[in-house]
PAZAPA-4460 file (N, C-alpha, C; in steps of 0.05 Angstrom, whole numbers, plus 32768, in hexadecimal, padded with zeros to 4 digits):
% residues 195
    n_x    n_y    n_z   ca_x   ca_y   ca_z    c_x    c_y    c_z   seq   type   mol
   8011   7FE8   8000   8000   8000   8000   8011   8019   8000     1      X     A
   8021   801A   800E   803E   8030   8011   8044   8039   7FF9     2      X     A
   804E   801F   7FEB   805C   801F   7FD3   804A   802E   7FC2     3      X     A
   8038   8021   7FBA   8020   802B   7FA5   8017   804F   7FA7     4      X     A
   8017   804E   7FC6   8012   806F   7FC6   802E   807D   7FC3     5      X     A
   8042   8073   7FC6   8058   8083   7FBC   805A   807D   7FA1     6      X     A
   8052   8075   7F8F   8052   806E   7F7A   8046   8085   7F6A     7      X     A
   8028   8088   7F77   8018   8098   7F70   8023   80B4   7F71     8      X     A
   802C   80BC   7F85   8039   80D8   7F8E   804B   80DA   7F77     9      X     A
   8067   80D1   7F73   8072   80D1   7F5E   8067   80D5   7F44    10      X     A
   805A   80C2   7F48   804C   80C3   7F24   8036   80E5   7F23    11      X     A
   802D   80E6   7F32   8020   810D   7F35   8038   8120   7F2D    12      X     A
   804B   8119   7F38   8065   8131   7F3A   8063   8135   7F1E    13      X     A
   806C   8149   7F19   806F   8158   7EF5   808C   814D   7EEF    14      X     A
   807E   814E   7EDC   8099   8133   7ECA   80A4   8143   7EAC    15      X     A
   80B2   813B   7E9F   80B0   8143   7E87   80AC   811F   7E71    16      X     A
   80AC   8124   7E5B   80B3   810F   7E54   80CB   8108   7E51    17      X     A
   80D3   80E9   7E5B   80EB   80E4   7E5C   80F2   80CD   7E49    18      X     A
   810B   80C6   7E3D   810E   80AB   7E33   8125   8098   7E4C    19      X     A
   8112   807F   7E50   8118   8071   7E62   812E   8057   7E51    20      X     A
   8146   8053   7E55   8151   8035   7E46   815A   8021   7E60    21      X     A
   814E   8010   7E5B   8156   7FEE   7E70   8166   7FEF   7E58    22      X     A
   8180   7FDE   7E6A   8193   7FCE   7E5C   8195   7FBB   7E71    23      X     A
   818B   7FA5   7E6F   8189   7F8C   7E74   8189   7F74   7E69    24      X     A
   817F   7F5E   7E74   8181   7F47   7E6D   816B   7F2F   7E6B    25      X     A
   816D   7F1C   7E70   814E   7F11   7E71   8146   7F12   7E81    26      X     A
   8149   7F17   7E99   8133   7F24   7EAD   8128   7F3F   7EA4    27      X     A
   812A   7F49   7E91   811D   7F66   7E85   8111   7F63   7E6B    28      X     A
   8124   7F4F   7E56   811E   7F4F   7E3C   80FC   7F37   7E44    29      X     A
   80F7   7F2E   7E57   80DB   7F1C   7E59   80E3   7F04   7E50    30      X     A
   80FB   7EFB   7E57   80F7   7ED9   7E50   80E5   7EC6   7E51    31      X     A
   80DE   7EB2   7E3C   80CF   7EA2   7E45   80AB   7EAA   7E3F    32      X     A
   80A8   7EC4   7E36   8089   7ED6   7E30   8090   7EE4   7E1E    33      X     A
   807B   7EEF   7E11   8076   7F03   7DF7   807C   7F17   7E0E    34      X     A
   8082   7F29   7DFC   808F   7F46   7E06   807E   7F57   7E18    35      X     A
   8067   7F5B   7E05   8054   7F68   7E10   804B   7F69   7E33    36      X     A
   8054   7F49   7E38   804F   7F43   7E51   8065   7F42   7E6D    37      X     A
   8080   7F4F   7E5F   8091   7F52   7E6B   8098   7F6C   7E80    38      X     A
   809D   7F6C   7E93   809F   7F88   7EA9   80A5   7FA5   7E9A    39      X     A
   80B8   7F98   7E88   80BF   7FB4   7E73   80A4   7FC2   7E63    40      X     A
   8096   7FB6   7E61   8078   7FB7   7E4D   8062   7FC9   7E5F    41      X     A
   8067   7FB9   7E7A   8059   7FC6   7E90   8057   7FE1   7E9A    42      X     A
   806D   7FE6   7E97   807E   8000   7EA4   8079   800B   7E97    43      X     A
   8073   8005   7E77   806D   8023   7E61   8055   8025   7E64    44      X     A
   803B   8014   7E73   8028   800A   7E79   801F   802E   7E89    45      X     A
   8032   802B   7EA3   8035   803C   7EAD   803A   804E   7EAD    46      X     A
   8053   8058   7E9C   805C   806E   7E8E   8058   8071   7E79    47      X     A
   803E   8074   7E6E   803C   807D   7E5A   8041   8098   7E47    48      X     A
   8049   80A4   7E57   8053   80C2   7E55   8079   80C0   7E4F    49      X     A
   807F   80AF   7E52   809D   80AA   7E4B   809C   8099   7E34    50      X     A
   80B8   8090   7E2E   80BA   807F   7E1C   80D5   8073   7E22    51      X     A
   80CD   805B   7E24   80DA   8042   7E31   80D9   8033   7E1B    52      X     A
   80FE   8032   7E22   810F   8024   7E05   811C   8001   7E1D    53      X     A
   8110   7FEA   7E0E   8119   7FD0   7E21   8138   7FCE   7E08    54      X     A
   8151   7FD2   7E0C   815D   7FCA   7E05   8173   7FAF   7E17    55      X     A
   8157   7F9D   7E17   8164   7F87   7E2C   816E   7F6F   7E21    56      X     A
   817C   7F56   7E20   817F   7F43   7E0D   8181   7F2C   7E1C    57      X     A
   816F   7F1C   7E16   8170   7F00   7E2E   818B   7EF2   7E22    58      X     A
   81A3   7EEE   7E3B   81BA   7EDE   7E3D   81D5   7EF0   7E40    59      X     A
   81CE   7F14   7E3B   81D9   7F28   7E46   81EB   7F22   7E5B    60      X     A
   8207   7F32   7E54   8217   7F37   7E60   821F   7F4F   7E66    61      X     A
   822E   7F5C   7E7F   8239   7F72   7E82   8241   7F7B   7E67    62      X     A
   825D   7F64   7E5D   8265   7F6C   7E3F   8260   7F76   7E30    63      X     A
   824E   7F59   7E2C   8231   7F62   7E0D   8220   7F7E   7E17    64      X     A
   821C   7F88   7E2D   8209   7FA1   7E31   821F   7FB9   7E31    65      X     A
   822C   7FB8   7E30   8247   7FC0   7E2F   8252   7FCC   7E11    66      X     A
   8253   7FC4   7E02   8259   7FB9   7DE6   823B   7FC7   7DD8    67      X     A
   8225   7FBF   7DDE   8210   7FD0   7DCA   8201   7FE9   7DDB    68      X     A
   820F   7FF0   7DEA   81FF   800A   7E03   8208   8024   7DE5    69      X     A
   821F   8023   7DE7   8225   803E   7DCC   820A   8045   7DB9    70      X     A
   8206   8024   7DB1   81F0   802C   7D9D   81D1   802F   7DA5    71      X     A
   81CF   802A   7DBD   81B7   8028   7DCB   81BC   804E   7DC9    72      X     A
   81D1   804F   7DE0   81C9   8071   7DE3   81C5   8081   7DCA    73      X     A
   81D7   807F   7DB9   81CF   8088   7D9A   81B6   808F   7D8C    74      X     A
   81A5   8077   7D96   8187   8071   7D88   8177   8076   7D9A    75      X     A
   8177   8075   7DB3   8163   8086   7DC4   8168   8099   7DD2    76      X     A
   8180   809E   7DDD   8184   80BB   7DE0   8172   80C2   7DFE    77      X     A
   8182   80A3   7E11   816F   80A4   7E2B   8174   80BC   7E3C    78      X     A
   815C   80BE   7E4F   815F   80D7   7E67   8170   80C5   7E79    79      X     A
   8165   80AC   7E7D   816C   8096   7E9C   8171   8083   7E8A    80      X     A
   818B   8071   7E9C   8195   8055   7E91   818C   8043   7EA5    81      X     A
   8184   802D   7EAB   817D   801E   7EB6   8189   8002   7EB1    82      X     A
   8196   8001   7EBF   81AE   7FED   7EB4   81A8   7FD2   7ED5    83      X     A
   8194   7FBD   7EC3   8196   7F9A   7EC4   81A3   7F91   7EBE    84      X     A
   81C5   7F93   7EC2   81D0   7F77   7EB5   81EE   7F79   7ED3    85      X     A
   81EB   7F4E   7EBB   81FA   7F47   7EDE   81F8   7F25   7EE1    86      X     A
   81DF   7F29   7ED9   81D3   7F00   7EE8   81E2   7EF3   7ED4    87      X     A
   81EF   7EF3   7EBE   81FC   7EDC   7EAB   8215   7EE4   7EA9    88      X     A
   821E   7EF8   7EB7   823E   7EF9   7EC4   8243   7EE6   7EE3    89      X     A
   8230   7EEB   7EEC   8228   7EDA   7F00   8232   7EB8   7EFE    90      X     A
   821C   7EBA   7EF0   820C   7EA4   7EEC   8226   7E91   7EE0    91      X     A
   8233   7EA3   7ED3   824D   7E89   7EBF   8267   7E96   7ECA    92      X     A
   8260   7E9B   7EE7   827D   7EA2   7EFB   8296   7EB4   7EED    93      X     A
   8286   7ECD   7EDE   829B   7EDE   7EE0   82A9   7EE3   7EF2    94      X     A
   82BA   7EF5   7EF8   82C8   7F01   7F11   82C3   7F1C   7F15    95      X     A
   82B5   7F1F   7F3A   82A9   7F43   7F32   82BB   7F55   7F29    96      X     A
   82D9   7F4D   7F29   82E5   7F6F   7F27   82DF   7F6E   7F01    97      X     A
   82DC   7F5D   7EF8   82D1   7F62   7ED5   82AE   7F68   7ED4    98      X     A
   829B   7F5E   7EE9   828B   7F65   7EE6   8286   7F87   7EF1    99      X     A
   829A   7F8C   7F05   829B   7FB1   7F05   82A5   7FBE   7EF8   100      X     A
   82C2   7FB8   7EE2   82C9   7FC1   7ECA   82B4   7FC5   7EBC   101      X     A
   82A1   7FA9   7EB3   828D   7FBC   7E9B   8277   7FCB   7EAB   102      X     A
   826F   7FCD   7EBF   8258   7FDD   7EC6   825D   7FF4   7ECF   103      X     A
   827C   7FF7   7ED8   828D   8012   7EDB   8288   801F   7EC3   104      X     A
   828D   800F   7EAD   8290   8020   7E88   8271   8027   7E82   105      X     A
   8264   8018   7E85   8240   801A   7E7C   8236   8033   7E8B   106      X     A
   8241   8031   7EA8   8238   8053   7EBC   8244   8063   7EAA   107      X     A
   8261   806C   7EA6   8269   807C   7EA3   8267   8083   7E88   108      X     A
   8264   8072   7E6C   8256   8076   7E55   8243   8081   7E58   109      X     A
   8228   807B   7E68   820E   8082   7E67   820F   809D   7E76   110      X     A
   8219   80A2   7E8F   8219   80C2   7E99   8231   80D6   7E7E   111      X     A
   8239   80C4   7E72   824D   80DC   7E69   823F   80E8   7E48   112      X     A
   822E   80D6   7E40   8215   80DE   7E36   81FC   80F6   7E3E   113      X     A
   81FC   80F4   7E50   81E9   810A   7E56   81D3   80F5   7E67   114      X     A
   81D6   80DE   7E6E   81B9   80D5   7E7B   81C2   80C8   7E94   115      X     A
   81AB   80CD   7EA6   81AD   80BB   7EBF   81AE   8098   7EC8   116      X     A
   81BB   808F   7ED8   81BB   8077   7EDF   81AF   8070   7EF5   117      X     A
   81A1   805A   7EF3   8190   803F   7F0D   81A9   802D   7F0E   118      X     A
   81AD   8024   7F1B   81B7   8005   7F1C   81A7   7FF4   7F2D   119      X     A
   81A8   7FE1   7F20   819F   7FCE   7F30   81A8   7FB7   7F35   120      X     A
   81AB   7FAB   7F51   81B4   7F9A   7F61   81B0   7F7C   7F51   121      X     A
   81C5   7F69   7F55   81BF   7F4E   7F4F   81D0   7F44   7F5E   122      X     A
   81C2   7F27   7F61   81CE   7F14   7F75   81CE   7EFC   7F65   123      X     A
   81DF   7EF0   7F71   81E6   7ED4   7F62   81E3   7EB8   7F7A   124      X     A
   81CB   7EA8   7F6E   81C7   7E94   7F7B   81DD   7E7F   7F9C   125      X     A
   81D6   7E7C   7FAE   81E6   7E7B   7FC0   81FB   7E62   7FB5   126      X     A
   81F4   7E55   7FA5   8200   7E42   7FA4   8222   7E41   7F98   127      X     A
   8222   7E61   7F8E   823F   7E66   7F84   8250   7E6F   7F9E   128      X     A
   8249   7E68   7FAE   8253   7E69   7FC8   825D   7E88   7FD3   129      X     A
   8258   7E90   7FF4   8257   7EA3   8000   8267   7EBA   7FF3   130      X     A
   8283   7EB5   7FEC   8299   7EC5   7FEB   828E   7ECB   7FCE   131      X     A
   828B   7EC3   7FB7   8283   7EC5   7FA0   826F   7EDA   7FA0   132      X     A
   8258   7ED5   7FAE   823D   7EDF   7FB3   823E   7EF5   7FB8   133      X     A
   824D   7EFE   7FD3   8250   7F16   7FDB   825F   7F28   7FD2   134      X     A
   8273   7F22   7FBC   828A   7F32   7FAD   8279   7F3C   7F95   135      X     A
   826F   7F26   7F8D   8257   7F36   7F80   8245   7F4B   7F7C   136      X     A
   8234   7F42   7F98   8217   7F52   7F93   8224   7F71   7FA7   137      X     A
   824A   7F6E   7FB0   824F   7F8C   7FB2   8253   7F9D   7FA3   138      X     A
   8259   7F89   7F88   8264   7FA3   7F73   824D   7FBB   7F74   139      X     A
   823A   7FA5   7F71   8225   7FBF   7F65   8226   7FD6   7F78   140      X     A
   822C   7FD5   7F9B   8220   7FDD   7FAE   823A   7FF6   7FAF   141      X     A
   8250   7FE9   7FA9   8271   7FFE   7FA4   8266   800A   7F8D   142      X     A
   825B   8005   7F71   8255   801A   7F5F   8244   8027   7F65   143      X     A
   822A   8020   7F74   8213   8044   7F76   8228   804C   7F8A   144      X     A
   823C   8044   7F9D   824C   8058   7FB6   8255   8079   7FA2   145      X     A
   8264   805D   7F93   8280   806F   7F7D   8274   8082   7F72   146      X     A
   8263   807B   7F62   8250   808B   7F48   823E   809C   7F57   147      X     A
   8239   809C   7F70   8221   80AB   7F76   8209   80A1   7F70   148      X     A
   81FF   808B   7F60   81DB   8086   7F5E   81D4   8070   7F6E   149      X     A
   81B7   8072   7F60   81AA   8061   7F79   81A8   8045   7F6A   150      X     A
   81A9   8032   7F81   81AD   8016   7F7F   8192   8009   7F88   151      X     A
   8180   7FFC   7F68   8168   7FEC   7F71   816F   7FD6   7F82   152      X     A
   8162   7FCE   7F9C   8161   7FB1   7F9B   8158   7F96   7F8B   153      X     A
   8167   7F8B   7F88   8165   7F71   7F71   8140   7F6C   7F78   154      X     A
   813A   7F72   7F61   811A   7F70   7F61   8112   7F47   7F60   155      X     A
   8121   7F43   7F5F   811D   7F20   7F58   8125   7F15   7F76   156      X     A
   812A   7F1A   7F91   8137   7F10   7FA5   811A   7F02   7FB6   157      X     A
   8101   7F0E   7FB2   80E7   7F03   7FC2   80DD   7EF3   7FAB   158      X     A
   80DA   7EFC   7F90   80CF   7EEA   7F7A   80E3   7ECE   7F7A   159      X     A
   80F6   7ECC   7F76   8105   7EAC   7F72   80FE   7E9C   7F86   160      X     A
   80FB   7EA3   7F9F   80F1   7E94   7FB2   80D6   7E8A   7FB3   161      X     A
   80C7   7E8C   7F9F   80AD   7E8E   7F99   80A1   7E7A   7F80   162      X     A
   80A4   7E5E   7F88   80A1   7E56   7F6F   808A   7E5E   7F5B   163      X     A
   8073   7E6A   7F5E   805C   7E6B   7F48   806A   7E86   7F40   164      X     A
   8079   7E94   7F46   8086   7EAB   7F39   8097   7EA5   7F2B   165      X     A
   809E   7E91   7F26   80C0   7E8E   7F0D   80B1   7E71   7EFC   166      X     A
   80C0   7E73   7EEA   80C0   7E64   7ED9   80C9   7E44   7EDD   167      X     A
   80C6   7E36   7ECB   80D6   7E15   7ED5   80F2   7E0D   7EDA   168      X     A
   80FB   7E31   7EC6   811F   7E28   7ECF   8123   7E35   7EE8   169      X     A
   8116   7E3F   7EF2   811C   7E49   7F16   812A   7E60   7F11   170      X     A
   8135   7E6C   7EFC   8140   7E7F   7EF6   8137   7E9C   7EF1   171      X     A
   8122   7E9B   7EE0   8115   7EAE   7ECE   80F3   7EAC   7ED9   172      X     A
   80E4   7EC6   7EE3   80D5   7ECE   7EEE   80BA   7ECF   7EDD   173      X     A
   80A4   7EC0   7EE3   8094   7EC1   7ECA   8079   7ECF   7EC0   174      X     A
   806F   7ED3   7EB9   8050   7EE6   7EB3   804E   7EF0   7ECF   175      X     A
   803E   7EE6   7EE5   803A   7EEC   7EF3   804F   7EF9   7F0A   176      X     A
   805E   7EF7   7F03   807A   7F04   7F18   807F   7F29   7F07   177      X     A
   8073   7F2D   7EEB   807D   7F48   7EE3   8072   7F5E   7EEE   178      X     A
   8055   7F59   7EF2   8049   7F7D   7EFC   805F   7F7E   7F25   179      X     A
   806A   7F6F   7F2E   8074   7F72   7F45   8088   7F75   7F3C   180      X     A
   8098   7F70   7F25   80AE   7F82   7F18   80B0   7F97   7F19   181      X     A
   8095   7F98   7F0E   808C   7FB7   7F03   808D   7FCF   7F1A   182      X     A
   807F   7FC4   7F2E   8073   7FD0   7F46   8091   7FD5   7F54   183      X     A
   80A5   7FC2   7F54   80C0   7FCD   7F5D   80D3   7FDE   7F58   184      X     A
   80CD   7FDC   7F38   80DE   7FED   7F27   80D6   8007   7F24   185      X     A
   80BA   8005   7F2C   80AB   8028   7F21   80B4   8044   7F34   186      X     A
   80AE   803D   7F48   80B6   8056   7F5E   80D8   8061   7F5A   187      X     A
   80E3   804D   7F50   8107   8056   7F4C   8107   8061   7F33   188      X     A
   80F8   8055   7F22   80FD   8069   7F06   80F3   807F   7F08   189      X     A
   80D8   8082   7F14   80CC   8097   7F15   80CF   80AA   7F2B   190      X     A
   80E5   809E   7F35   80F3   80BC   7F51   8104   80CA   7F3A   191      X     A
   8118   80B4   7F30   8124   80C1   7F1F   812B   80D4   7F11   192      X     A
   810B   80CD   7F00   8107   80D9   7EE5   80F7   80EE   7EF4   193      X     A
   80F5   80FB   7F0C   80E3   8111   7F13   80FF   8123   7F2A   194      X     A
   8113   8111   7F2A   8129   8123   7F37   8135   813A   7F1F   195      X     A
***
């Protein structure tokens, strides 16, 4: 109820129109569903007064988001970057000080552009063990320090635990898990985009 009325308050505040770009991964690009039905879909649902560019790619890497961010900013010409990526650096045991090299370059490409940054938090399953886990999910927490922005919490940490919310590979979050995407992601874009 909190949430929702702060939701609301924000969304009253005078806004301009903004262009919004996710650079993410399959937790954004809607794995597994038609697009339409994906959190990214939702959010324009909501903001309809913006225009929200999903430049997300299910199997995304820091690298790969890394590598096509140039041409993303080129073609949309975002206000805010919103940068999902992480879980398949994770996932295939990169090492964080490479996964803060590219998200170090993606911040500082995207602010040196002219637009703002979200980050958002990811965690990597416990089973890559403690020391792994935690070197991890600090990069993100040392880059909003460094950079100054604000750091989402990993919107997937109450959904995975949730089996009718994810899908069969236990991985990827399904129809019913997106408007609580949505509902997580909205109040941070939309502080944002009204700061």
């Amino acid at each position: 109820m909190l949430v929702t009325a702060f939701t609301l308050i924000l969304m009253c505040a005078p806004t301009h129109a903004a262009t919004v770009l996710i650079l993410g991964d399959s937790l954004s690009a809607g794995y597994g569903m038609s697009e339409d039905q994906g959190w990214v879909q939702l959010l324009r649902n909501e903001l309809p007064q913006n225009n929200i560019v999903n430049g997300s790619v299910s199997g995304e890497t820091t690298a790969g988001g890394l590598r096509r961010l140039p041409n993303l900013l080129e073609s949309s010409q975002p206000d805010l970057v919103v940068i999902e990526l992480g879980g398949n650096d994770g996932l295939r045991g990169f090492p964080p000080n490479q996964l803060k090299l590219n998200l170090t370059k993606i911040i500082e490409i995207s602010t040196a552009h002219g637009a703002k940054v979200l980050l958002t938090e990811i965690m990597v399953p416990p089973n890559y063990g403690p020391r792994y886990s935690k070197s991890f999910t600090q990069t993100y927490h040392q880059l909003a320090e460094e950079y100054n922005i604000k750091l989402i919490p990993f919107f997937m940490q109450k959904i995975a635990t949730d089996t009718n919310l994810m899908q069969r590979d236990g991985i990827h979050p399904n129809e019913q898990a997106q408007a609580s995407i949505t509902q997580w992601m909205l109040p941070w874009i939309t502080q944002e985009l009204s700061d």
